[in-house]
N, C-alpha and C positions, 0 to 999 in steps of 0.2 A: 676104288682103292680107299682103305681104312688106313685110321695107325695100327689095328692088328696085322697087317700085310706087313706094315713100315717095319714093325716089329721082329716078324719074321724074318725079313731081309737082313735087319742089323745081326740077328741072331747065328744067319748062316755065312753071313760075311765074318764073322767073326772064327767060326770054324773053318774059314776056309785060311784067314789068317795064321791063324795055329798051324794047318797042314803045312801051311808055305814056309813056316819057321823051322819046320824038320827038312820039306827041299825046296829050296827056294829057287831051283831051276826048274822046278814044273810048271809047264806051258801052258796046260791044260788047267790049272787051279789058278796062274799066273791070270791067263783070258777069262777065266768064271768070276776071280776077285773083279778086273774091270766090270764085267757083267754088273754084278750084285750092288755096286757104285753107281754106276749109271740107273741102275732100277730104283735106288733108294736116292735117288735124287728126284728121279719124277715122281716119283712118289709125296716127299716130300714138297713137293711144287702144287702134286694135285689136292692135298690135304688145305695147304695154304690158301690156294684159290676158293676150294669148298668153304671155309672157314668163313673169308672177306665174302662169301656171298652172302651166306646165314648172316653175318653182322650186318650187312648190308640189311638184307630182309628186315630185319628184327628193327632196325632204324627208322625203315621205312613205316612199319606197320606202328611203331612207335608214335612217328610224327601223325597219322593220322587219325590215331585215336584221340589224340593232343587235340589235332585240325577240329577231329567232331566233338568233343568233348567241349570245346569253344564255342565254338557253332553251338551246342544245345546249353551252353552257357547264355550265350547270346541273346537265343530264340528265346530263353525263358527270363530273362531280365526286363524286368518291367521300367523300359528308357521314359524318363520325361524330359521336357523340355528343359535348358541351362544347365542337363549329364554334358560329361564328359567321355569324348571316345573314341574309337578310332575307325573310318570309315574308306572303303574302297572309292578311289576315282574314276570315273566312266571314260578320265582321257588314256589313261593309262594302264589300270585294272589293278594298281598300288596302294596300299595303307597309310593313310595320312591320318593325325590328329585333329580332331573335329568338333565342332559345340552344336548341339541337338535344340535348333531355333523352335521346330513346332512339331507334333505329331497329330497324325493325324489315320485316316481311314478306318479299318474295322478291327475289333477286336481280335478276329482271325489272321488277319493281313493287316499292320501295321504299315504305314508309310511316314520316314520321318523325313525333315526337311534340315538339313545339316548346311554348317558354314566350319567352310577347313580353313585353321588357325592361319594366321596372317594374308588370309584373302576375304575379302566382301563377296565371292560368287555366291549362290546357296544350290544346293542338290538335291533332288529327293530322292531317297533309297528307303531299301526295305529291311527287314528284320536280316537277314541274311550277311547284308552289305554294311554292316557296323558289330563292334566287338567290344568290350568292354580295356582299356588302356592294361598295359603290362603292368605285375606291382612294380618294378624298377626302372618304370618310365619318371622322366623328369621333365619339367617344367618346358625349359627350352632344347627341345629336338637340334639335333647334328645339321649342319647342314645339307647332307646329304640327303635325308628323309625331307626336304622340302618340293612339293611337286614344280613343276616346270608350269609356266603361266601359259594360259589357251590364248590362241591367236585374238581373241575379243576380249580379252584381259591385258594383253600386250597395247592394244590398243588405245584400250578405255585408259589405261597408265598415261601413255602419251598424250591422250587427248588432253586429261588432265596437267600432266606438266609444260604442256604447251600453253595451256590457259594460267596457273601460275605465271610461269615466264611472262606472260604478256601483262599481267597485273603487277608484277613487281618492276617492269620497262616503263609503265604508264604512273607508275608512282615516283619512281626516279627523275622521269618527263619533269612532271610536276613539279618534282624540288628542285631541280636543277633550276625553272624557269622562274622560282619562287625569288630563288638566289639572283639570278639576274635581274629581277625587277628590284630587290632590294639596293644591290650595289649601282646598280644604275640612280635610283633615286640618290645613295647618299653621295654619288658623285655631281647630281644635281644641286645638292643640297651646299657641298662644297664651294662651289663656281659662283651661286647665288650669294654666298656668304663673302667671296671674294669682291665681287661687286657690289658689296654694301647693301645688298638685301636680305633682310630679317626675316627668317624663318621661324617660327614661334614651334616649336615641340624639339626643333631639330641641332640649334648650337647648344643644345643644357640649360633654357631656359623654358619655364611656363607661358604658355596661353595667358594663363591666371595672373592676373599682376596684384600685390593687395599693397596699403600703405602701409608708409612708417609707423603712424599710430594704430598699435593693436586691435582697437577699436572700430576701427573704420573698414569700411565694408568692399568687397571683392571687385574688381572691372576687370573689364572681359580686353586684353589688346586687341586694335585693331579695330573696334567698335566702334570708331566716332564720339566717345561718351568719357567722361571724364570719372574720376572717383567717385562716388556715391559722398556725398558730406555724414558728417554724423551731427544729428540733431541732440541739442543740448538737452540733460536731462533738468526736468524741473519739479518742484514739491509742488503736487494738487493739492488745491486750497478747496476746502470746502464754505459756502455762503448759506445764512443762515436766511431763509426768504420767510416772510408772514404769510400765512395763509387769511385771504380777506373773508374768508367763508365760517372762520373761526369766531 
């Protein structure tokens, strides 16, 4: 069935219309109008469906000249290392964005070694298995387009944040214990003080004791030793001696 057929159809339903308008009790024009309704409807139906297949087709054959048109984009782009691109995952056989660590192999057969955007794993794939980024790709990917972490990525994560955790328990350890030797001492420092015992760095006074007189020189508390005296200062005199050899 064409639209010439459909054509047809509309064409004789219409004549049959007219006849019915001069007797519109005739049974026989009556049941051929149904007829001719019912025909150009499936008709109409089979055109429709023809159509949506061709566009279908035509989509299809579309997208894959696109597919290989890509592909011998690809193939023929000379990738180096620190390109940018987009490469298949072997866990999942999905398009991720990726950064081209090293290349390597033959001229023929390429092998490059990729690392996909926010993971450390690396991969190596072939010319095939990377494609050059969309122009209207952007920086930061949907989250959606982010692959799902392999069972030894999940891991290696935890292993790591389990070693964090325990470095930042053992540094907490530590201060915490830092704090309580501190307040421990100055509550020692307190009781000592209570009891008439002089602790030199710890009520706000110095070790260092010096005199009144600016002059005079530093003692150590606690030392057994008294101030250092200052010795007077006095004018050298010079003496006029004979030499007997003169």
């Amino acid at each position: 069935m064409d639209k010439s057929d459909l054509e047809t159809y509309q064409v004789q339903l219409s004549q049959v219309e007219l006849a019915l308008s001069a007797d519109p009790e005739n049974t026989e024009l009556i049941s051929l109008r149904s007829e001719l309704k019912e025909l150009i409807e499936l008709t109409q139906a089979a055109i429709a469906q023809q159509e949506a297949a061709a566009s279908s087709s035509k989509a299809e054959a579309s997208k894959k000249a696109a597919s290989a048109s890509a592909s011998n984009a690809s193939s023929s782009k000379v990738w180096s290392a620190g390109d940018e691109c987009l490469a298949k995952y072997s866990g999942d056989g999905q398009w991720y964005p990726a950064r081209i660590a090293s290349v390597g192999g033959s001229a023929e057969n390429r092998v490059y070694s990729i690392v996909f955007k926010g993971y450390n794993n690396t991969e190596l794939v072939n010319s095939s298995q990377i494609k050059p980024l969309p122009p209207n790709y952007k920086a930061e990917m949907p989250a959606s387009t982010k692959r799902k972490l392999s069972k030894e990525e999940e891991e290696e994560r935890e292993r790591k944040k389990r070693k964090n955790e325990k470095k930042l328990e053992a540094k907490a350890a530590k201060a915490k214990e830092q704090q309580e030797k501190q307040q421990s001492w100055q509550k020692f420092a307190k009781k000592s003080e209570k009891k008439g015992i002089h602790i030199a760095g710890v009520s706000g006074t110095s070790i260092f004791k010096t005199p009144d007189n600016p002059l005079g020189k530093v003692g150590v508390t606690g030392s057994g030793k008294g101030m250092t005296g200052v010795a007077p200062r006095t004018k050298h005199k010079f003496e006029i001696v004979d030499d007997p050899n003169a």
